[in-house]
Backbone as JSON, one array per atom type, in Angstrom:
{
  "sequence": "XXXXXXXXXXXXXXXXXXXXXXXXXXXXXXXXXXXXXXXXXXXXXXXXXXXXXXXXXXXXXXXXXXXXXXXXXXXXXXXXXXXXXXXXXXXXXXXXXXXXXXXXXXXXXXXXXXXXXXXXXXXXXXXXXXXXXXXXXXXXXXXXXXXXXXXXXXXXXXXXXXXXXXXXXXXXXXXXXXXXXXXXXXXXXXXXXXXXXXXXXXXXXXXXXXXXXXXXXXXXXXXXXXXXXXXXXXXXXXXXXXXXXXXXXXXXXXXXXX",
  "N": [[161.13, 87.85, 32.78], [160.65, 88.45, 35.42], [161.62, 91.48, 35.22], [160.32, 92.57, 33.06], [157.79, 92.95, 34.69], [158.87, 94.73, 36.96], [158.99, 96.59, 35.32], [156.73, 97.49, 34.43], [155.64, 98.34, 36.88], [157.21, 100.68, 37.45], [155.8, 102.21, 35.65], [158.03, 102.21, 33.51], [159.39, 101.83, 29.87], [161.28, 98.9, 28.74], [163.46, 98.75, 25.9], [163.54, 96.39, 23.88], [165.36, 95.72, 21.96], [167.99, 96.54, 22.88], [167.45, 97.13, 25.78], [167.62, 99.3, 27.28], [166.15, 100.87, 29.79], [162.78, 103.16, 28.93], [161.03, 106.4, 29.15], [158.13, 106.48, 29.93], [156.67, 107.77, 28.42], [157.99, 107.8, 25.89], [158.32, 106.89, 22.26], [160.18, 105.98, 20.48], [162.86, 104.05, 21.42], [165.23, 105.76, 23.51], [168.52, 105.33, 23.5], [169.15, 103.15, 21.24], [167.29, 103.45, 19.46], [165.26, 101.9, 18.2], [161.67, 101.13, 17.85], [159.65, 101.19, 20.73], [157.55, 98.74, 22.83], [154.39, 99.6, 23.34], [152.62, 98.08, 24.77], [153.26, 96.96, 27.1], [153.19, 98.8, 28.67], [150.93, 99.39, 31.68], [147.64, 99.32, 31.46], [145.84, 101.39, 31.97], [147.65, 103.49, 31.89], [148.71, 103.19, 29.56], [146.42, 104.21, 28.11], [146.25, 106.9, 28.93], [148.95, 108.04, 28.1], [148.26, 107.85, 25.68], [146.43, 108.94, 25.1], [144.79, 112.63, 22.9], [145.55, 115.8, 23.23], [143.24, 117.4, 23.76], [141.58, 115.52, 24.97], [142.66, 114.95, 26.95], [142.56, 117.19, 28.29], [139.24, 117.14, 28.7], [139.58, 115.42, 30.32], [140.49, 115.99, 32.5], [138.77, 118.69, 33.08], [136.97, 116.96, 33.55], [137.63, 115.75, 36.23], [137.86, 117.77, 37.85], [135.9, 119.5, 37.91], [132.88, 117.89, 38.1], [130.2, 118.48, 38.25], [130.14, 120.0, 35.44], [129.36, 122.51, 35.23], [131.25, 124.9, 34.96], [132.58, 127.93, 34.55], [130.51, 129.55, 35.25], [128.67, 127.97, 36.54], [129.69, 127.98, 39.07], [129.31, 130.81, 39.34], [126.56, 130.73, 39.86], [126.27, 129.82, 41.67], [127.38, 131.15, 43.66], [125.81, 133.58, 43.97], [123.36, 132.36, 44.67], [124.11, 131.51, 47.45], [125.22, 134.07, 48.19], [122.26, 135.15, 48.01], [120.84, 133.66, 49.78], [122.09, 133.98, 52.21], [121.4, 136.75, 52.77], [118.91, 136.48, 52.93], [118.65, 135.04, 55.27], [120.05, 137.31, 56.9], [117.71, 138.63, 56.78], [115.37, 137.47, 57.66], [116.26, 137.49, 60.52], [117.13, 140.2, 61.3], [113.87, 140.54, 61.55], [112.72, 139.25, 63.15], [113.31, 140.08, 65.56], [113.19, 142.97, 68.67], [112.09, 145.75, 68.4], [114.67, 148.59, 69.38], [113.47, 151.26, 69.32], [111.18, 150.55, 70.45], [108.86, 150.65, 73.47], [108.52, 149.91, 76.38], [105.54, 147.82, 77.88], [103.12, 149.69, 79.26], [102.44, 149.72, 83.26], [99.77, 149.14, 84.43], [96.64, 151.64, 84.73], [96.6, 154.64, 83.22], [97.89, 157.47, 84.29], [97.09, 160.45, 83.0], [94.29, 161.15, 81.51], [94.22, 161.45, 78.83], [92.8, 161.01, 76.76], [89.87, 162.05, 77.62], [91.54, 165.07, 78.32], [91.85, 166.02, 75.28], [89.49, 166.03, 74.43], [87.93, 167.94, 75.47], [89.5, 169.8, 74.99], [89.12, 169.78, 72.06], [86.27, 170.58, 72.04], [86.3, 173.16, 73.32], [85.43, 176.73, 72.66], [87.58, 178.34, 71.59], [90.94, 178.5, 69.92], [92.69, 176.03, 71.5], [95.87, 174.69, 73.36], [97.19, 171.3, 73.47], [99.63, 169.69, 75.76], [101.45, 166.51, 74.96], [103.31, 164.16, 76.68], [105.29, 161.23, 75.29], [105.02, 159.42, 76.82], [102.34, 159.12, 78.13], [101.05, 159.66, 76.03], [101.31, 156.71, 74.71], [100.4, 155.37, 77.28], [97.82, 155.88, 77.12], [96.96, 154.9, 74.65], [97.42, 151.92, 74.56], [95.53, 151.73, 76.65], [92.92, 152.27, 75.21], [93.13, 149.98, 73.68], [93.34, 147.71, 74.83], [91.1, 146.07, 74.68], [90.71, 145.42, 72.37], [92.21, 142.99, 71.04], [91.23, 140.92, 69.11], [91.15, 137.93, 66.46], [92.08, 135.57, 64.82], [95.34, 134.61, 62.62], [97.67, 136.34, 63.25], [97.45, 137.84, 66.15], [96.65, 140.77, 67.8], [98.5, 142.61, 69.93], [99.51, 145.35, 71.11], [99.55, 148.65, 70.78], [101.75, 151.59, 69.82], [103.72, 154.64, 70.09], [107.09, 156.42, 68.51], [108.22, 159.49, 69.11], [110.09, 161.56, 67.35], [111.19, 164.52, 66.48], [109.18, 166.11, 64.28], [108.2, 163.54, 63.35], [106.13, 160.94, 63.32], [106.49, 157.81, 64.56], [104.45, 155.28, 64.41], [103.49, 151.93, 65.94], [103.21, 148.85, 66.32], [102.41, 145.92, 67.99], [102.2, 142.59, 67.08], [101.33, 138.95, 68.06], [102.01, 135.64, 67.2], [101.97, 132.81, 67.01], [102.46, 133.08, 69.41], [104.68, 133.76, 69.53], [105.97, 137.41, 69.39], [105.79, 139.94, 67.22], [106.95, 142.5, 65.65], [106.12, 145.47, 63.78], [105.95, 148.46, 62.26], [105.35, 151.94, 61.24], [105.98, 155.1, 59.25], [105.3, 158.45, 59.55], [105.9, 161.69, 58.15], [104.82, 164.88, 59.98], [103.65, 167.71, 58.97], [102.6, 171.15, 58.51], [101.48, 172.77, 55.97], [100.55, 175.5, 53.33], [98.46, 176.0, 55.18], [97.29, 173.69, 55.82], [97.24, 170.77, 57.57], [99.46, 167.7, 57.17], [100.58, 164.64, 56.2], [103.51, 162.47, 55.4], [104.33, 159.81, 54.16], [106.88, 157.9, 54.81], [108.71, 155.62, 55.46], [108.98, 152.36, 56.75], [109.22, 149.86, 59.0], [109.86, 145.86, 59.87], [110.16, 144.29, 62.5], [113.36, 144.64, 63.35], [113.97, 145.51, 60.38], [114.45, 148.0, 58.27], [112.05, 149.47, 56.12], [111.62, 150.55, 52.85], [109.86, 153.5, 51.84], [108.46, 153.43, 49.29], [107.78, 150.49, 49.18], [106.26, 150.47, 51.2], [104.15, 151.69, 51.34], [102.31, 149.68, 49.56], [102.22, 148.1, 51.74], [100.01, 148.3, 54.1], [98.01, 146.61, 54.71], [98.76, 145.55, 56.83], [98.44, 146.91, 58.83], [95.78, 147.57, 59.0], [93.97, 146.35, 60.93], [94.89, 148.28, 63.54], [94.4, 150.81, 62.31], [91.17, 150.54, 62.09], [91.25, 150.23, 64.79], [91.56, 152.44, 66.2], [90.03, 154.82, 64.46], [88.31, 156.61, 65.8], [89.85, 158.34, 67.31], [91.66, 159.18, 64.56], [89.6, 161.06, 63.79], [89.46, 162.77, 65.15], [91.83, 164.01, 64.72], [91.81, 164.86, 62.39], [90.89, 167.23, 62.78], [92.09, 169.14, 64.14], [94.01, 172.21, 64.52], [96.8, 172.03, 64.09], [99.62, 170.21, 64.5], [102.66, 169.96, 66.4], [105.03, 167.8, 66.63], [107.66, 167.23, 68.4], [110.79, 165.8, 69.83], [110.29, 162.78, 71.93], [107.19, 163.93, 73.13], [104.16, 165.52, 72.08], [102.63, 168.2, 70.54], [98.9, 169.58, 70.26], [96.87, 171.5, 68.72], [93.72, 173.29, 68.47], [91.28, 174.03, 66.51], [89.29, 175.65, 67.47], [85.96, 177.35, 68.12], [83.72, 175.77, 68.95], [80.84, 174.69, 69.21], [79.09, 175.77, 72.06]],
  "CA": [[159.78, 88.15, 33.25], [160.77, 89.46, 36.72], [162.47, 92.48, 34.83], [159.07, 93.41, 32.76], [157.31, 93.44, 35.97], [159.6, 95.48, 37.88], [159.13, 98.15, 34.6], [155.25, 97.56, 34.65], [155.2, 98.48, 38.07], [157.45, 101.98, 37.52], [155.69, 102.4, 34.18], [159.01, 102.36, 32.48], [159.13, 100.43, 28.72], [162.51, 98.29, 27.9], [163.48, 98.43, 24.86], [163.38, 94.79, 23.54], [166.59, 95.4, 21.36], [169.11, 97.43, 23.41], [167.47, 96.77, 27.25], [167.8, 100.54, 27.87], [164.76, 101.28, 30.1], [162.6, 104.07, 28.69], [160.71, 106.8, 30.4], [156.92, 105.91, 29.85], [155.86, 108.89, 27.41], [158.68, 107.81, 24.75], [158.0, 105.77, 20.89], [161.03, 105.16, 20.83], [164.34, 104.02, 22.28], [166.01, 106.92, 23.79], [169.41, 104.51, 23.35], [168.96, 102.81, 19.9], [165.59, 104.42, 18.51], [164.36, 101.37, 18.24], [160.26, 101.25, 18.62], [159.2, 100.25, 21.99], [156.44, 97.84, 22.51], [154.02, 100.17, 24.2], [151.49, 97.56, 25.37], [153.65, 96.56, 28.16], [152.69, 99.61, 29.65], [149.84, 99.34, 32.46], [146.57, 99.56, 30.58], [145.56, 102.68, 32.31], [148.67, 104.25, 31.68], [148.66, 103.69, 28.28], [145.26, 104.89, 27.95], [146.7, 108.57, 29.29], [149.82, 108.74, 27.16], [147.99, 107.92, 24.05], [145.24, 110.29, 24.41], [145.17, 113.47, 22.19], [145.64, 117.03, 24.13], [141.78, 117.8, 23.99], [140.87, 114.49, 25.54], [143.31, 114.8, 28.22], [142.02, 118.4, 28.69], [138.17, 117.35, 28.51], [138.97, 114.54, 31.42], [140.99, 116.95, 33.53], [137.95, 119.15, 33.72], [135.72, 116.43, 34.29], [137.73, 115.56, 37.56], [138.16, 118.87, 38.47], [134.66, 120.05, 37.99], [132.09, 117.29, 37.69], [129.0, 119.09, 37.7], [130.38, 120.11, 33.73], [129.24, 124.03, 35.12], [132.42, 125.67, 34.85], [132.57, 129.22, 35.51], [128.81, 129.51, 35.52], [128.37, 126.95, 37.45], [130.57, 128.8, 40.19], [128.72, 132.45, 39.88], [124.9, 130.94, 40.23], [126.42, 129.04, 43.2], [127.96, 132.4, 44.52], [125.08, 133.96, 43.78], [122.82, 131.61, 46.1], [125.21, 131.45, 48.35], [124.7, 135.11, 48.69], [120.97, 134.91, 48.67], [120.39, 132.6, 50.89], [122.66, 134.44, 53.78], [120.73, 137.61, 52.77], [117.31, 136.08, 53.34], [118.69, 134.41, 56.93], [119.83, 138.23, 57.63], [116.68, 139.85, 56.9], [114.8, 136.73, 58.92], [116.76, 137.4, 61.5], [116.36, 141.56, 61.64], [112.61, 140.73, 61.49], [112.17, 138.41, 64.7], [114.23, 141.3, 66.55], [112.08, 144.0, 69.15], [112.7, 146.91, 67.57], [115.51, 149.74, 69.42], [112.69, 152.52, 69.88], [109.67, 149.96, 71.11], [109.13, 151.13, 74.86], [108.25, 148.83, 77.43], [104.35, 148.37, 78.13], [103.04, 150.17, 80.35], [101.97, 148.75, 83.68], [98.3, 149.88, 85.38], [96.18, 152.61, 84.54], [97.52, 155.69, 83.02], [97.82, 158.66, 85.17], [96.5, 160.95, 82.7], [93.25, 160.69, 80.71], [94.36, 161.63, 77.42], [90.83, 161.31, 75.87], [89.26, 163.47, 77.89], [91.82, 166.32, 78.35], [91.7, 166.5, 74.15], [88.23, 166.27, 73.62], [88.05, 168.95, 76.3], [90.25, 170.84, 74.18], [88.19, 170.1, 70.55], [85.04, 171.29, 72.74], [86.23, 174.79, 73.19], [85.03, 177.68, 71.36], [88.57, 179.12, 71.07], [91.57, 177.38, 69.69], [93.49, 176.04, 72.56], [96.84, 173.73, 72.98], [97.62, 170.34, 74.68], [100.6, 169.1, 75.51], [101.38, 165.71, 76.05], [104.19, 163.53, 76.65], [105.31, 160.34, 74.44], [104.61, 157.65, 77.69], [100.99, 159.52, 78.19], [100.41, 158.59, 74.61], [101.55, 155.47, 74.8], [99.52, 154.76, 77.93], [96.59, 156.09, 76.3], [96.97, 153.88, 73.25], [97.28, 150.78, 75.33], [94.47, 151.88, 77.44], [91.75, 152.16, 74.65], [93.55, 149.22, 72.34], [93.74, 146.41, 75.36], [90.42, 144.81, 74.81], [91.06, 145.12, 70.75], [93.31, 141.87, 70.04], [90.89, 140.17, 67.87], [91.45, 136.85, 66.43], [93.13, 134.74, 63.35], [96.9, 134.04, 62.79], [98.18, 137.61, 64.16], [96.68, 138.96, 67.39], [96.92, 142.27, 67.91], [98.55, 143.07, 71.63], [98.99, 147.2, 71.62], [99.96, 150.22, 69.43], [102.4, 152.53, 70.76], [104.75, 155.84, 69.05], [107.97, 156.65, 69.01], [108.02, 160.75, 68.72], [111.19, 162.46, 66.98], [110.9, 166.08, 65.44], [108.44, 166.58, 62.71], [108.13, 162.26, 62.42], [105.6, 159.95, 64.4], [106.43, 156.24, 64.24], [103.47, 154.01, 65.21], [104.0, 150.52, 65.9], [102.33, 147.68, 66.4], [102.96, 144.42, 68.49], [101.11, 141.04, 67.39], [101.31, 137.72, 68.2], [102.16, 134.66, 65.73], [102.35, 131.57, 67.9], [103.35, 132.64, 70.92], [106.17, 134.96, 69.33], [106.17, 138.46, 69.31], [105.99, 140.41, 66.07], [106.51, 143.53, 65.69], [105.9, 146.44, 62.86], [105.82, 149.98, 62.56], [105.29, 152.65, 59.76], [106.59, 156.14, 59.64], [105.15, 160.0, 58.63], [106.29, 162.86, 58.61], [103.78, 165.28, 60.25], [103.85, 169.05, 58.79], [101.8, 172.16, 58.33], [101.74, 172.82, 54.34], [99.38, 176.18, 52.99], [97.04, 175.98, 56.21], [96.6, 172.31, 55.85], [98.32, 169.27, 58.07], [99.75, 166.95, 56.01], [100.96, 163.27, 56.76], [103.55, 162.1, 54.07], [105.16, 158.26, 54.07], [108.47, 157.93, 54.84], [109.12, 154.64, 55.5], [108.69, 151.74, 58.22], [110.31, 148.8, 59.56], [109.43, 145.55, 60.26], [111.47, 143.84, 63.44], [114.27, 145.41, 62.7], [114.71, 145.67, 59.12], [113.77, 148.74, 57.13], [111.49, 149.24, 54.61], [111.26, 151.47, 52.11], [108.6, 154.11, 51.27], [108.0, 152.84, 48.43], [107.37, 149.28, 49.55], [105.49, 149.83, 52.59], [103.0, 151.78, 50.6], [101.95, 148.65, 49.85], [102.0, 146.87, 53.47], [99.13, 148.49, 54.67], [97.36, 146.01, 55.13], [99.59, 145.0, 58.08], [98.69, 147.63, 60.05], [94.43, 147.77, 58.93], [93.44, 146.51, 62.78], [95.33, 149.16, 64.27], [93.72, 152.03, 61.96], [90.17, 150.44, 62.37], [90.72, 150.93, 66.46], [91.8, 154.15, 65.98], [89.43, 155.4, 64.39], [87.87, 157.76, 66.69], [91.48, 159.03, 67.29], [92.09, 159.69, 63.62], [88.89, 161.79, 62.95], [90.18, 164.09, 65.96], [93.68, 164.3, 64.6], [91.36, 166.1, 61.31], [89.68, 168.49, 63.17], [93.02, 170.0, 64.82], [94.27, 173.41, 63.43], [98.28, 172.13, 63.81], [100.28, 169.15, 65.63], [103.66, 169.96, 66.86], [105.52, 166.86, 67.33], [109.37, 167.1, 69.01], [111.49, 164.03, 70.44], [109.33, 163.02, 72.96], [106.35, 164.84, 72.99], [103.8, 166.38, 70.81], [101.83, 169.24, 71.2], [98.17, 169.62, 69.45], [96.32, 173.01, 68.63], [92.83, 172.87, 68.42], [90.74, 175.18, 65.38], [88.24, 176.41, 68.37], [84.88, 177.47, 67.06], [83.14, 174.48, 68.79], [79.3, 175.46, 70.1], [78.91, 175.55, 73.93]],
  "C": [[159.81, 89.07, 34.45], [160.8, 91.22, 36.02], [161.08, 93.69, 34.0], [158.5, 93.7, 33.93], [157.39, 94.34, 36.43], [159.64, 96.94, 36.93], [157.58, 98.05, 34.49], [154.93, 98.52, 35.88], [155.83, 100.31, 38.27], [157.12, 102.44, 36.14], [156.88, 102.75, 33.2], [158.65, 101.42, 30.83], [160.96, 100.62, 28.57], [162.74, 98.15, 26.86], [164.21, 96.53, 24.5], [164.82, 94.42, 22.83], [167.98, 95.37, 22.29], [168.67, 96.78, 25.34], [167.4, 97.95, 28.06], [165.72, 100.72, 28.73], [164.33, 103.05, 29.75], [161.93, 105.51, 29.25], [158.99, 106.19, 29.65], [156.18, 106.64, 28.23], [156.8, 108.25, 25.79], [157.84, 106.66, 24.16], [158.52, 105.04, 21.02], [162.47, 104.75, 21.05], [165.15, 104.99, 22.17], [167.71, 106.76, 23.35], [169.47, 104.01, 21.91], [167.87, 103.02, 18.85], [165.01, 103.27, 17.89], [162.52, 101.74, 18.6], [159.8, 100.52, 19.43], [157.95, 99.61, 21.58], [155.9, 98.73, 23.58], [152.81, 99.43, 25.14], [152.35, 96.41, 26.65], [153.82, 97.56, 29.63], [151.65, 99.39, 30.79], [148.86, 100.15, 31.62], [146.26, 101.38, 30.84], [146.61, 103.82, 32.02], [149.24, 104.57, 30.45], [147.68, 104.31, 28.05], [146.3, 106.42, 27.67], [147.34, 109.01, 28.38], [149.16, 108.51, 25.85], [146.94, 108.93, 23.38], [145.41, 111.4, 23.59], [145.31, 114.48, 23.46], [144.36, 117.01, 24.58], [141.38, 117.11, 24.68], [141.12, 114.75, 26.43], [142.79, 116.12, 28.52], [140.7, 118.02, 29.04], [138.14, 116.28, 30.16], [139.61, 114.9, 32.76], [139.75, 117.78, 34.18], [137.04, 118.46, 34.18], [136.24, 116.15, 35.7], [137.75, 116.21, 38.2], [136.93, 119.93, 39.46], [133.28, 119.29, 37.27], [130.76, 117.68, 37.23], [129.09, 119.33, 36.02], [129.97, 121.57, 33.77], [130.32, 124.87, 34.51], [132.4, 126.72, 35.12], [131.33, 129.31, 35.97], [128.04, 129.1, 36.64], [128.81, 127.97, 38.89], [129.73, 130.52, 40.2], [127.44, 132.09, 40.13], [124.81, 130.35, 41.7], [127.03, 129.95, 44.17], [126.43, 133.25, 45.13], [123.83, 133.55, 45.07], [122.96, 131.62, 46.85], [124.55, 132.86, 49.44], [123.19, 135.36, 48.9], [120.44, 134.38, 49.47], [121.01, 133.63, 52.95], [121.77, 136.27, 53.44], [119.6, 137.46, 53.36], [117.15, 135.8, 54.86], [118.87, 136.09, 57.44], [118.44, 138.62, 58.08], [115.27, 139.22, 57.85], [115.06, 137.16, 60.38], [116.75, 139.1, 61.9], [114.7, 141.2, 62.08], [112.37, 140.49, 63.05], [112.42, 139.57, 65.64], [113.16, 142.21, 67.08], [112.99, 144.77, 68.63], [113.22, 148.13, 68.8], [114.4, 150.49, 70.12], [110.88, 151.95, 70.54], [109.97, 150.26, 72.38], [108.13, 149.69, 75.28], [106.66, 148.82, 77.58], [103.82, 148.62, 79.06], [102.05, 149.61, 81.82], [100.85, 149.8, 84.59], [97.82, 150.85, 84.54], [97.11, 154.04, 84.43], [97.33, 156.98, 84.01], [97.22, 159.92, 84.52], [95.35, 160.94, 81.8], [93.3, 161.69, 79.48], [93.27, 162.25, 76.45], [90.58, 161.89, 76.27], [89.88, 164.83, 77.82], [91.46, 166.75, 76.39], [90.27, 166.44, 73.43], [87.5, 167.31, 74.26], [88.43, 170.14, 75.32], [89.56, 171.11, 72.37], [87.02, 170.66, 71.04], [85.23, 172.77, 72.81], [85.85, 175.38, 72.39], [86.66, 178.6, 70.79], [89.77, 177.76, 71.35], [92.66, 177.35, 71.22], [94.7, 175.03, 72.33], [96.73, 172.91, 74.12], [98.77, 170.2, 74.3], [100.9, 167.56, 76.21], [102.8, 165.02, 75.5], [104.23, 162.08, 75.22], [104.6, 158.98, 75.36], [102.96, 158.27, 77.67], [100.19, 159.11, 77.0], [100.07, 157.27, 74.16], [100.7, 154.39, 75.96], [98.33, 154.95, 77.48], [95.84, 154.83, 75.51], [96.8, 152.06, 73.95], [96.31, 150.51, 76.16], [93.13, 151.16, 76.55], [92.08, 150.79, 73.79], [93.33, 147.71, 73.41], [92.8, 145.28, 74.89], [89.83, 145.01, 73.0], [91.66, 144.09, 70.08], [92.53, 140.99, 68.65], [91.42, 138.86, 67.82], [92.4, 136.79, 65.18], [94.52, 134.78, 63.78], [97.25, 135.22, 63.55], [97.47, 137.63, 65.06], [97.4, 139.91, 67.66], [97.15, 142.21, 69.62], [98.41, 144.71, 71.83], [99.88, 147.37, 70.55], [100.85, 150.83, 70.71], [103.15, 154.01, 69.71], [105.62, 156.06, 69.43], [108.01, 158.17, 68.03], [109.61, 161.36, 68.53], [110.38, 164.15, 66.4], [110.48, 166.25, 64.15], [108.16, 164.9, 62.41], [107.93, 161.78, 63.5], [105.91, 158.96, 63.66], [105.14, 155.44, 64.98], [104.33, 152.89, 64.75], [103.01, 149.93, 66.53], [102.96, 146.29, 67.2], [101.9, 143.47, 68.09], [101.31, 140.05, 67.95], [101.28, 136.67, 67.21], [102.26, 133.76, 67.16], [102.65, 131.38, 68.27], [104.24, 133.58, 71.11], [105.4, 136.36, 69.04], [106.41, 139.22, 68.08], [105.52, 141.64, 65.75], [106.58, 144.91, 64.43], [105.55, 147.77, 62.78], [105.7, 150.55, 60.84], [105.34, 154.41, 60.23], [105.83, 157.27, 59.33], [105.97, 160.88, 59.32], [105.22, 164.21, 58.79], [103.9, 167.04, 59.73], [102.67, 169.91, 58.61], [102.23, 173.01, 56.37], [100.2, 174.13, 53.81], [98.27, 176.05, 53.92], [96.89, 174.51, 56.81], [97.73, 171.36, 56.67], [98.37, 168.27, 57.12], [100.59, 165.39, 56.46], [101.87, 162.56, 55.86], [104.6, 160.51, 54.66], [105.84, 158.41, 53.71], [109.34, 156.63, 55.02], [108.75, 153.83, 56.97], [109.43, 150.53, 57.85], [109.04, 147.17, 60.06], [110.53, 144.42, 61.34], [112.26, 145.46, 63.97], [114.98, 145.88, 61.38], [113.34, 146.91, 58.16], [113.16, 148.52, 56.58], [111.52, 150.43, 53.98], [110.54, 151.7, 51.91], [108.02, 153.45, 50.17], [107.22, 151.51, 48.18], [106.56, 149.37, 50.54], [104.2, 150.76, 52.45], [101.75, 150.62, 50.37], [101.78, 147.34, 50.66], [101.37, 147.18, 54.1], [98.54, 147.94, 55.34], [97.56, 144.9, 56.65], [98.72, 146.06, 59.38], [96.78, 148.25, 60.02], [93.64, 147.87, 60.35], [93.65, 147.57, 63.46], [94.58, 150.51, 63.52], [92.1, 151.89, 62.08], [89.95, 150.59, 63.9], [90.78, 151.81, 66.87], [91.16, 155.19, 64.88], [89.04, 156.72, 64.55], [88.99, 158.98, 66.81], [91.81, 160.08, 66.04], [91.13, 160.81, 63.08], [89.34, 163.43, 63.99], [91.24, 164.53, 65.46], [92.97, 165.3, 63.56], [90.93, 167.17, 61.44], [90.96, 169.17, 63.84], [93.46, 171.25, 63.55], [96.49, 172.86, 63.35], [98.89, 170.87, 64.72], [101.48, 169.27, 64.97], [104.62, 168.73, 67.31], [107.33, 167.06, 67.22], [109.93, 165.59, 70.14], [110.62, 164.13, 71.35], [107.9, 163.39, 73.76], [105.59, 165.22, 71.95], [102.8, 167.58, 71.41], [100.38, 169.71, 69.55], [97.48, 170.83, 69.62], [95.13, 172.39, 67.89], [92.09, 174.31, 67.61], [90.14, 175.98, 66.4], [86.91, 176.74, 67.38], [83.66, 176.72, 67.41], [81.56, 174.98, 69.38], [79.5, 175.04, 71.39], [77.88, 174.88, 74.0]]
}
């Protein structure tokens, strides 16, 4: 009895005739080819060796890979994986002040904007202004302060960031406390006589958008074109706007009655 035991316990089988211990997997007797008695194996252990290939294959993958996905399983979970850390980027561009937002400006602007250019649409002959990007920007903040409005966004100020041939407006709101900020791009040219304004793309945070998409995000930026208004019907009546880093410079048709 000891002796079964002691081969129970290293899953060996004895052959019953001879005494030769066997290795676990054998019929039978490696020594006299006798047929072992295989149910002195450990239950579980016979189980294993008696299974077919397929079985033992089908319960390999189940320990391996319980879900029962298998590759599949593994690319929709890659897949996620990667969506998910995409979505946290593009969260995480958004919250961001955007690179070319300038600081806002503090007091009364030093030059009166409005008046020098409605000065300048008043003439009878075409004349030019020139004005800086902060003069704009104080401007814009000037006429926009007591604009915030209500609901989930509030509107704080408009501002531009001026490159060569391409105004960026932007926008700051408010969400609950936080800061949120959006912009949208043209490119400003002179085309057969006519000024021309064409969408190029905008950003929101910090994360791009594409023309194509921000076509349809208008409606982000509706407050800011309803306070500007006034602004935008002047920008139609100019004969040309010059805009370089920094700066733009507006030319006025002339013509206007005294």
């Amino acid at each position: 009895m000891a002796k079964n035991t002691e081969s129970t316990k290293t899953a060996n089988l004895p052959c019953e005739k001879c005494g030769h211990e066997n290795e676990a997997e054998r019929v039978y007797c490696h020594n006299c080819g006798t047929k072992l008695d295989r149910s002195l194996l450990p239950q579980d252990d016979a189980k294993k060796q008696d299974e077919s290939p397929e079985a033992a294959q089908k319960r390999i993958k189940k320990i391996t890979n319980p879900s029962g996905a298998g590759v599949s399983g593994d690319i929709k979970t890659a897949v996620s994986v990667l969506l998910y850390a995409a979505l946290a980027a593009a969260v995480l561009l958004i919250i961001q002040k955007p690179e070319d937002a300038p600081e806002p400006s503090k007091g009364l602007p030093e030059r009166s904007v409005g008046n020098d250019l409605m000065d300048a649409l008043a003439s009878p002959q075409p004349r030019r202004v020139d004005f800086t990007e902060a003069e704009v920007n104080g401007h814009l903040q000037q006429i926009l302060k007591s604009k915030g409005g209500g609901g989930l966004l509030e509107f704080k100020r408009a501002y531009v960031n001026l490159q060569p041939s391409v105004v960026n407006f932007g926008s700051e709101q408010e969400l609950f406390g936080l800061p949120v900020y959006s912009g949208v791009r043209y490119r400003v040219e002179q085309q057969d006589g006519k000024l021309t304004a064409t969408l190029i793309g905008g950003s929101f945070g910090r994360l791009a958008v594409h023309p194509a998409a921000m076509q349809y995000l208008d409606f982000f930026f509706q407050k800011l074109w309803t306070a500007l208004a006034r602004e935008k019907k002047q920008m139609e009546d100019l004969q040309n706007i010059i805009v370089q880093k920094g700066a733009v410079t507006l030319v006025t048709k002339g013509g206007a009655a005294p």
